[in-house]
MARKOLKE-636624 format. One line per field, with one value per residue (C-alpha): x, y, z. Coordinates in nm, 4 decimals. Layout:
BEGIN
X <- (X ...) $
Y <- (Y ...) $
Z <- (Z ...) $
! end
This chain:
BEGIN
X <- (-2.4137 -2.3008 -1.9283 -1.7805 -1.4824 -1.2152 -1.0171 -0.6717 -0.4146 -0.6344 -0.9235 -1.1726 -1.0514 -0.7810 -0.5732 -0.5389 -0.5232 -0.2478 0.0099 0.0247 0.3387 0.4529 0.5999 0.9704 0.9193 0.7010 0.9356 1.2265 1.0013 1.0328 0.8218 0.5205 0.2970 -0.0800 -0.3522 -0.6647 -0.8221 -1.2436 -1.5176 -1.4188 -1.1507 -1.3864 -1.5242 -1.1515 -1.2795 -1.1493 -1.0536 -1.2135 -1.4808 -1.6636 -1.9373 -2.0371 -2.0004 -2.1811 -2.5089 -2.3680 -2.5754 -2.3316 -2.0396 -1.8104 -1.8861 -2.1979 -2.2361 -1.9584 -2.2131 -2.5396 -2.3401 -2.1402 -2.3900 -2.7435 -2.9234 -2.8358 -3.1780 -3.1471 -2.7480 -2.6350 -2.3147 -2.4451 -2.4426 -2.0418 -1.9948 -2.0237 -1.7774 -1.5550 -1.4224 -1.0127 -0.9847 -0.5892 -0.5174 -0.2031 -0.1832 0.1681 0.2754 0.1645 0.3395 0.6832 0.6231 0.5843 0.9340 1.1120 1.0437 1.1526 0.8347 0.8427 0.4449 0.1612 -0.2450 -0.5034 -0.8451 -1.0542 -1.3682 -1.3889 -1.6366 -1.8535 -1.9144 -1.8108 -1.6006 -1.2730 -1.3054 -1.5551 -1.7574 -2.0974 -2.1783 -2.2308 -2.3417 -2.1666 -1.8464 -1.5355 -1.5949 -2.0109 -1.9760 -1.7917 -1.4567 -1.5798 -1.2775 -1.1649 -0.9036 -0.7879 -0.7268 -0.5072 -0.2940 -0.2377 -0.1597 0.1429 0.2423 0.3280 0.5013 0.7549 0.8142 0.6180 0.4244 0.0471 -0.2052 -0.5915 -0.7973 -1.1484 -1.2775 -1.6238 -1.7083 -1.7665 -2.0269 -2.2796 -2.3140 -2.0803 -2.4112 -2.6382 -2.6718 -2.8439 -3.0989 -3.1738 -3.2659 -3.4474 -3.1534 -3.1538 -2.9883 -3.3509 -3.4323 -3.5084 -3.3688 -3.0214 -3.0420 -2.8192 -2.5417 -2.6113 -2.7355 -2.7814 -2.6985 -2.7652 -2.7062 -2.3143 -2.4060 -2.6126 -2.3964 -2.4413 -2.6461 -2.6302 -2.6628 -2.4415 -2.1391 -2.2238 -2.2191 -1.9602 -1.7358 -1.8880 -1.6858 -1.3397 -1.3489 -1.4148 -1.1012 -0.9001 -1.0313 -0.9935 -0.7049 -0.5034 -0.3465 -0.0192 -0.1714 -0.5238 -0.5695 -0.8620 -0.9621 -1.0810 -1.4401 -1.4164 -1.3143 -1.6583 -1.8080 -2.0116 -1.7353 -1.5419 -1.6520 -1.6838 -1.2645 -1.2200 -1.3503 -1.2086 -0.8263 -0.9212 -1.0117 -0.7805 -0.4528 -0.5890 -0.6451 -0.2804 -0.1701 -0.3018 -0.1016 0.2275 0.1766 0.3196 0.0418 -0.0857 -0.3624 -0.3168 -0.5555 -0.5978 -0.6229 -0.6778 -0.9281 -0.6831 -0.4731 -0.0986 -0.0087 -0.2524 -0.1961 0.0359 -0.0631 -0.1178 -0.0805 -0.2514 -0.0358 0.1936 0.5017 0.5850 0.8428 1.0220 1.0895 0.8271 0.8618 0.6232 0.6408 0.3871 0.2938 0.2854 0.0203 0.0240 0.0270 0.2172 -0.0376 -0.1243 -0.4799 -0.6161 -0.5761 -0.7444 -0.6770 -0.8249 -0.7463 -0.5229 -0.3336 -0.0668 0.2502 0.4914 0.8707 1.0541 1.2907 1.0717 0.9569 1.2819 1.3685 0.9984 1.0547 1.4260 1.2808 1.0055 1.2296 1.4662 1.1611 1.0920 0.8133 0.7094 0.6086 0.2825 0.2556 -0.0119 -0.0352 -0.3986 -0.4064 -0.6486 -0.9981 -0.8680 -0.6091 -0.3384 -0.0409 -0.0071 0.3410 0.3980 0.3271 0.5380 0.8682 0.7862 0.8645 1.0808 1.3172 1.2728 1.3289 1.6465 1.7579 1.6648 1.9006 2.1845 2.1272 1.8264 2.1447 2.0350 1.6573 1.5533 1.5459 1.6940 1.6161 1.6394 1.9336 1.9627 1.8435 1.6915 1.8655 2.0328 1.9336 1.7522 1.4339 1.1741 0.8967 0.5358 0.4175 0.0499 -0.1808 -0.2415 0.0776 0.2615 0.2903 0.3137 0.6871 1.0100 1.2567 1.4716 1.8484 2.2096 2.2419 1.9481 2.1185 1.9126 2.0511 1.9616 2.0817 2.2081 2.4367 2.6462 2.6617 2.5539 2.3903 2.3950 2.2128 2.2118 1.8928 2.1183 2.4687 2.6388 2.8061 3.1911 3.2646 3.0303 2.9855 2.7903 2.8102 2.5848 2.9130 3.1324 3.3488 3.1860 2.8647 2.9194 2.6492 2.8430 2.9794 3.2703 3.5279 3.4652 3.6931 3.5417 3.3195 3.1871 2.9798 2.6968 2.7288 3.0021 3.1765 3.4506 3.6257 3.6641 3.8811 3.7405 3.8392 3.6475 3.6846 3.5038 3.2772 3.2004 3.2705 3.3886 3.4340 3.4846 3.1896 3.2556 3.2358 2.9014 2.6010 2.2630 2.0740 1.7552 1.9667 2.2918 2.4112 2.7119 2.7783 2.9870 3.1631 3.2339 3.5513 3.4780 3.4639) $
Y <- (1.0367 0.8570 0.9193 0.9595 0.8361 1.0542 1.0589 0.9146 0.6884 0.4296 0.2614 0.0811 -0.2766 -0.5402 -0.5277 -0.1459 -0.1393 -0.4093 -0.1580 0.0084 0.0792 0.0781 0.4889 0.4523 0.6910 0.4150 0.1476 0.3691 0.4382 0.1415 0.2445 0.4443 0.5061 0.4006 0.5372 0.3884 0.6692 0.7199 0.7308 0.3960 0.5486 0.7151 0.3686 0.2560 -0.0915 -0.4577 -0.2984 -0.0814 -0.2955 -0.2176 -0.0464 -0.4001 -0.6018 -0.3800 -0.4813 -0.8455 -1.0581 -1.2679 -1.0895 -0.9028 -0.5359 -0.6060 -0.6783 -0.3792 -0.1827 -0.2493 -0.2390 0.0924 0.2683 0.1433 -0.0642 -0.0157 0.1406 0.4333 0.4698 0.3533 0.4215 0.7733 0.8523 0.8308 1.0977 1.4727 1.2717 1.2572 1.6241 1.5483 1.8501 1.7732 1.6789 1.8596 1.7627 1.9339 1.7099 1.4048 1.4896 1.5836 1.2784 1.0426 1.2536 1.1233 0.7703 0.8236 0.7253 0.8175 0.7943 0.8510 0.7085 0.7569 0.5653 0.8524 0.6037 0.2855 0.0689 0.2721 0.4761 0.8337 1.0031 1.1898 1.4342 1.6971 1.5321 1.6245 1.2870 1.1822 1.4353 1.1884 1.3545 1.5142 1.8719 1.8709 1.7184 1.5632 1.7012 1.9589 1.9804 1.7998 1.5831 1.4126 1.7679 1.9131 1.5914 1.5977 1.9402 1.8799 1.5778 1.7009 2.0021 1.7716 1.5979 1.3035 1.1520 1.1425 0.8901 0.7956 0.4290 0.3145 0.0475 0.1582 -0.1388 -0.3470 -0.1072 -0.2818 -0.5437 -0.3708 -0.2821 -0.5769 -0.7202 -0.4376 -0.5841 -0.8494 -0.7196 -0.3245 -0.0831 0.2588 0.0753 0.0329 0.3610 0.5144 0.8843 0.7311 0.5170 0.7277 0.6673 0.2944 0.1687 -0.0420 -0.3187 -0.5488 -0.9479 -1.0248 -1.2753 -1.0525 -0.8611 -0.4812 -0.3248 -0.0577 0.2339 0.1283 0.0602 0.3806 0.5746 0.3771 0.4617 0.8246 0.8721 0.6982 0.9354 1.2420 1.1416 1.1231 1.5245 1.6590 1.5185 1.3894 1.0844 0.8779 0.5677 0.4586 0.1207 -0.0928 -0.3708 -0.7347 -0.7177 -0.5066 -0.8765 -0.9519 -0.9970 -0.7083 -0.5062 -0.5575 -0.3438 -0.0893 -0.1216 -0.1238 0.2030 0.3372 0.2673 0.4412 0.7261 0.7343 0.6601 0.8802 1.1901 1.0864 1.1530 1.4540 1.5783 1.4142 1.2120 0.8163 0.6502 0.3269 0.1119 -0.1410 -0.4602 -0.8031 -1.1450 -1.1003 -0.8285 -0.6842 -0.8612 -0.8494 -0.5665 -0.3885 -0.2334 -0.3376 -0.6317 -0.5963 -0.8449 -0.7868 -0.8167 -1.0696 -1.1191 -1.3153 -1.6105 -1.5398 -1.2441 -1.1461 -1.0257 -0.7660 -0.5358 -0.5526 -0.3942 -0.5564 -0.3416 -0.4164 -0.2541 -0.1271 -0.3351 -0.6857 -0.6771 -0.3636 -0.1254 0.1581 0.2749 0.0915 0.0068 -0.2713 -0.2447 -0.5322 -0.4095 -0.5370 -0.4153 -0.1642 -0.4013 -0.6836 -0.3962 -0.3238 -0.6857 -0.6863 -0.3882 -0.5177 -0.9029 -0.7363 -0.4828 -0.7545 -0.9590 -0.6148 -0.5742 -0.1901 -0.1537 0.0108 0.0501 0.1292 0.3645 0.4841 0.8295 0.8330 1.0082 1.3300 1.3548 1.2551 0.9487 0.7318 0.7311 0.3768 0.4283 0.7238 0.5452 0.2529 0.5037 0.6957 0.4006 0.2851 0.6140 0.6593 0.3280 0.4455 0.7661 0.5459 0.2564 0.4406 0.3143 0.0008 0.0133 0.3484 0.3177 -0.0340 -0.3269 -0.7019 -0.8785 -1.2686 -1.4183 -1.2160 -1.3613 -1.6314 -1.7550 -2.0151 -1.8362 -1.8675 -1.6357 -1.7876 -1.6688 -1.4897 -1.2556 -1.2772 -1.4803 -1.1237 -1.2683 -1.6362 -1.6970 -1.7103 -1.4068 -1.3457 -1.4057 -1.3352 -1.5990 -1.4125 -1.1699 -0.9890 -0.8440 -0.4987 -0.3805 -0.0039 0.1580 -0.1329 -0.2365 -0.5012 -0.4459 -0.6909 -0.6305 -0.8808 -0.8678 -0.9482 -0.9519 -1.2853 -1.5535 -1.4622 -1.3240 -1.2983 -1.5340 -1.4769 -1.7822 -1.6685 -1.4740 -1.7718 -1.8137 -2.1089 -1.9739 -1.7457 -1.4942 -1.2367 -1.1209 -0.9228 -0.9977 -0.8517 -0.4859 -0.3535 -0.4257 -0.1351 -0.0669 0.1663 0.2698 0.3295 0.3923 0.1795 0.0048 -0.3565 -0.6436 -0.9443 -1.2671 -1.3890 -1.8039 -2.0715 -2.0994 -1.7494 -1.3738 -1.3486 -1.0307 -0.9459 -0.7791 -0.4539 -0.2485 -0.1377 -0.0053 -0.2319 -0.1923 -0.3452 -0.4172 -0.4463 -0.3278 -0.3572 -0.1896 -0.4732 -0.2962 -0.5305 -0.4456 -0.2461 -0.3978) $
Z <- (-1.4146 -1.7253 -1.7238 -2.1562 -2.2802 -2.3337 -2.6432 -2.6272 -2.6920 -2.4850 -2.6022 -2.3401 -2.4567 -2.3051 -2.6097 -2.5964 -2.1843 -2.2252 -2.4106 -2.0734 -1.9122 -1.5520 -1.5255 -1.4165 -1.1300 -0.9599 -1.0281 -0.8969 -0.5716 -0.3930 -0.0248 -0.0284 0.2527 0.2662 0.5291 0.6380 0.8175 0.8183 1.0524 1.1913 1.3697 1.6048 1.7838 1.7102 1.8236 1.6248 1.2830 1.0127 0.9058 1.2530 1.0271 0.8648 1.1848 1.4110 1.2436 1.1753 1.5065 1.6996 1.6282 1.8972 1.7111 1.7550 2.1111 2.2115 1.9843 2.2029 2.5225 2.4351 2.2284 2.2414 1.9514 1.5813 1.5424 1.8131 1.7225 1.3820 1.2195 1.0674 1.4239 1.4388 1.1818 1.3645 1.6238 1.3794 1.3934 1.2907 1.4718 1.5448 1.1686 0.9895 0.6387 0.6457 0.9753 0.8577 0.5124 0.6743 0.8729 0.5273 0.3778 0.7055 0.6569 0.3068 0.1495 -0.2344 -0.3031 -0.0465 -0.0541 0.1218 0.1484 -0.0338 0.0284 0.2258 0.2387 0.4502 0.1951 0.3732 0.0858 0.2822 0.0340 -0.1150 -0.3522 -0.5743 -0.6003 -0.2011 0.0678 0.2949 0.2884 0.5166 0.3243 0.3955 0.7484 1.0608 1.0129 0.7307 0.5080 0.2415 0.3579 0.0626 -0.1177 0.1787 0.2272 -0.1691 -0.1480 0.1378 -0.0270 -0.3743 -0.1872 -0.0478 -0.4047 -0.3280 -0.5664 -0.4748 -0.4663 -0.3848 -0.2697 -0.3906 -0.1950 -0.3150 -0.4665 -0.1609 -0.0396 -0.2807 0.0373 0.3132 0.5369 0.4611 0.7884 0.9111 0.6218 0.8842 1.2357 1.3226 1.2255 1.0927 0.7772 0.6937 0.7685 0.3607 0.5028 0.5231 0.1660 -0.0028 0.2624 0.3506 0.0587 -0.1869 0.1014 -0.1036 -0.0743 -0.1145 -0.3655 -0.6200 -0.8812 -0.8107 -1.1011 -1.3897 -1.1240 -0.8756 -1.1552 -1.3318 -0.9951 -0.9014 -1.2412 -1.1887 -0.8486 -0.9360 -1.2713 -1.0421 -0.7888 -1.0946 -1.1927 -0.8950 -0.7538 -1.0612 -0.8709 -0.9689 -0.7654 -0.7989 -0.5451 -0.5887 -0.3270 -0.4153 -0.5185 -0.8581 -0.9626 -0.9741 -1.3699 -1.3528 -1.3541 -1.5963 -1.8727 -1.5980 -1.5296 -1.8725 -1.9066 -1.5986 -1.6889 -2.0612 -1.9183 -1.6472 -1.8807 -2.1091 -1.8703 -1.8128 -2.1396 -2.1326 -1.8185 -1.9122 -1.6109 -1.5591 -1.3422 -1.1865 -1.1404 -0.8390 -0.8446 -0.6622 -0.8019 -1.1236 -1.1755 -1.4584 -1.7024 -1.6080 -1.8302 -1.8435 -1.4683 -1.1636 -0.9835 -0.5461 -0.2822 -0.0027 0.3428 0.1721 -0.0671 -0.3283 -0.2803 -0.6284 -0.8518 -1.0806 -1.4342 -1.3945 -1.1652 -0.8765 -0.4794 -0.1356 0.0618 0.3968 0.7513 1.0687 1.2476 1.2671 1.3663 1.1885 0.9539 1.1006 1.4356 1.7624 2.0608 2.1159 1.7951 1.7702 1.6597 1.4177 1.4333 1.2302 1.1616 0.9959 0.7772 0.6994 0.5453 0.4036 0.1866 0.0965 0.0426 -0.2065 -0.3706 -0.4546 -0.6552 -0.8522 -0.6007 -0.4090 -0.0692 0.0622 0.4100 0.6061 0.9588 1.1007 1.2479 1.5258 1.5049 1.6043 1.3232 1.5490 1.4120 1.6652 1.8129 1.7574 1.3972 1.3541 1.5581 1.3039 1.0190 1.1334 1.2404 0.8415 0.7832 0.9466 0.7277 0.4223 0.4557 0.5107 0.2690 0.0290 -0.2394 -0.2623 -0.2691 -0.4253 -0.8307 -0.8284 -1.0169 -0.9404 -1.0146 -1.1825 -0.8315 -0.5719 -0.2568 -0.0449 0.3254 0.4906 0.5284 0.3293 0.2583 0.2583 -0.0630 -0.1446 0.0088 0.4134 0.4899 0.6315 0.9747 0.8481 0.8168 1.0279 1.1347 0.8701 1.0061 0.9735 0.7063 0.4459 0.2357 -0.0303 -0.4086 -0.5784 -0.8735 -1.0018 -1.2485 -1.2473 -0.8841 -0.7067 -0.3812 -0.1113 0.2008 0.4789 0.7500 1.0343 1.2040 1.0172 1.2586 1.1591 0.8086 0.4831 0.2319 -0.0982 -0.2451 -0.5330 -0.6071 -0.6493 -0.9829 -1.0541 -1.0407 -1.3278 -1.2413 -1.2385 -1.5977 -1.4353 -1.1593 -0.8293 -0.7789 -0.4183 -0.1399 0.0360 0.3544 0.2765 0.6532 0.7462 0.3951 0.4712 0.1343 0.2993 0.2335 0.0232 -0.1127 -0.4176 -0.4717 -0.6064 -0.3011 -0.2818 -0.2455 0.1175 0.3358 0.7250 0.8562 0.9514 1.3364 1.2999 1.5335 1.5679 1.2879 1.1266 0.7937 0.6652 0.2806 0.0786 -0.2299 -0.4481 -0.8064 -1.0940 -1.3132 -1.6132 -1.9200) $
! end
């Protein structure tokens, strides 16, 4: 299918794609919520690329697969598909679930690298609405999202399927097997670009998720970084800006690395931060887990609460949060994944003031710890403590939010007269949670304030008013 170009105020060019702008409802979003959920759940074994490394020799998948299963050629990963039934899945639960947490913007993986589609598609007959679960998933979780005023979104991690199955290229597998091209294929060597069909197939299918679903987000993983592709993502964010002209609809195009030039969509970092604020405004996507994305067994868990300073650490640096949970094979959230949101949840409906629609302020924070900056680096650095303190911006206040119970009283020293940061003289300090005006002291060294009588908590944040003027 040879997708056209629609007209526009967008022309397929980096100079045109580069007068893009980032729609104020995403910048004012702050936490979304991401889902890896596919096939792969159903073996629910290492992480979701089990598809690639169950016909990769040597590796653990690949062993579990033989012992578990039989060989690759008798059971391949086709085979995992009709056992994939979702047949617990409520798009309206797991949407009422995202509105707890206080997620703004939800996306889930409409195609991984596997290659099933989640949703009903005329391009693939590998898809959730023509088999396994037979419905089209992507549709009804749109649907409940956008009920609950969230904004909706969709991933493509097509790209990577050029190669995703190749090692079933080397050893007897049904990968080889020309009934099951369409699905496995091309499986082609990771070093080869992918060719004309592939990219026009592959422009074909992001260009149909944009139809049918109209999404606010569009991810992208790593590999459309490759050369081939870039007239190919020039076209795509044409037509996709475009179409969103036509609605009267801000939206977003996340990339890696540096696929896109920095206008021209928002820049992602992949399960890591950044150690300074950015002028453009850009995404951590990460997950709940440490060892997966999708669901398996033996998921290591992070805490609520170091989600809680991650999404305050990248809000502060003009940064969003994505965050990942995988629902099980049935269509069931794990309950470790919903207490995870719901205890950020419960946060956000105290102290939503100063993350929701904020904007950085002339430094981002104080505090010994320092993040470790770039993608894969989520688990990398040190608790955050008492002593880090975080700023926000909005209508004229100053947030401050400290990630743990201080030794004795506050100091911002960042708010010291001699720092001259701030334009206006300090009026009020205020506890977000318990809505207590508090007494403060504002010197040369800093603004100081008693901490307040309050419960545990991941976070702590202060509203701080300037005097008008």
């Amino acid at each position: 299918m040879i997708v056209s170009h629609p007209s526009g105020p967008f022309d397929p060019e980096w100079p045109s794609l580069e007068r893009y702008r980032v729609p104020e409802w995403y910048r004012d979003a702050k936490f979304g919520i991401f889902i890896h959920w596919g096939v792969y759940a159903v073996p629910a074994f290492a992480n979701e690329w089990y598809p690639r490394n169950m016909y990769k020799q040597g590796t653990r998948e690949f062993e579990h697969h033989v012992a578990t299963y039989g060989s690759q050629a008798s059971f391949g990963y086709k085979d995992f598909v009709p056992r994939f039934q979702a047949e617990r899945f409520d798009p309206d639960a797991w949407a009422e679930l995202f509105r707890e947490a206080g997620a703004r913007y939800v996306v889930p993986v409409a195609e991984h690298h596997d290659g099933f589609a989640m949703y009903e598609t005329r391009l693939s007959q590998w898809n959730a609405k023509a088999m396994g679960p037979c419905r089209d998933v992507v549709g009804e979780l749109g649907r409940a999202v956008r009920d609950r005023g969230m904004a909706f979104g969709v991933s493509s991690h097509r790209a990577e399927h050029w190669w995703f199955l190749n090692g079933g290229r080397e050893f007897p597998s049904d990968v080889q097997d020309a009934a099951y091209a369409d699905f496995y294929g091309p499986a082609a060597p990771e070093e080869t670009q992918p060719d004309a069909a592939f990219l026009e197939d592959w422009l074909a299918r992001c260009c149909e998720l944009v139809d049918k679903f109209r999404p606010q987000v569009f991810w992208f993983d790593w590999w459309i970084e490759q050369p081939a592709f870039r007239p190919y993502l020039q076209r795509f964010a044409a037509y996709y800006y475009n179409r969103a002209a036509e609605w009267g609809v801000g939206v977003a195009i996340n990339y890696k690395n540096e696929a896109y030039p920095v206008k021209a969509a928002v820049f992602d970092v992949e399960r890591g931060q950044l150690e300074e604020t950015r002028e453009h405004f850009w995404q951590t996507d990460t997950a709940v887990a440490k060892n997966s994305w999708s669901h398996v067994d033996g998921l290591e868990y992070k805490t609520a609460d170091s989600m809680v300073h991650d999404l305050v650490d990248i809000v502060s640096k003009n940064g969003c949060l994505l965050l990942n949970i995988g629902p099980r094979a049935d269509g069931t959230i794990p309950e470790e994944d919903a207490a995870i949101l719901r205890t950020i949840g419960s946060w956000l409906a105290t102290n939503g003031e100063a993350v929701y629609a904020t904007r950085p302020w002339t430094v981002y924070g104080e505090g010994p710890t320092r993040v470790v900056g770039g993608s894969f680096h989520d688990t990398d650095r040190a608790p955050f403590t008492g002593e880090d303190m975080r700023f926000t911006t909005q209508g004229g206040n100053l947030f401050v939010t400290l990630f743990g119970r201080p030794e004795g009283s506050v100091l911002v020293r960042s708010l010291g007269r001699t720092m001259r940061l701030a334009a206006r003289p300090v009026v009020a300090v205020e506890s977000l949670a318990s809505n207590e005006t508090l007494p403060f002291e504002q010197t040369d060294d800093g603004l100081r304030f008693p901490f307040p009588a309050l419960p545990a908590a991941p976070a702590y944040a202060f509203r701080v008013r300037f005097a008008e003027g």
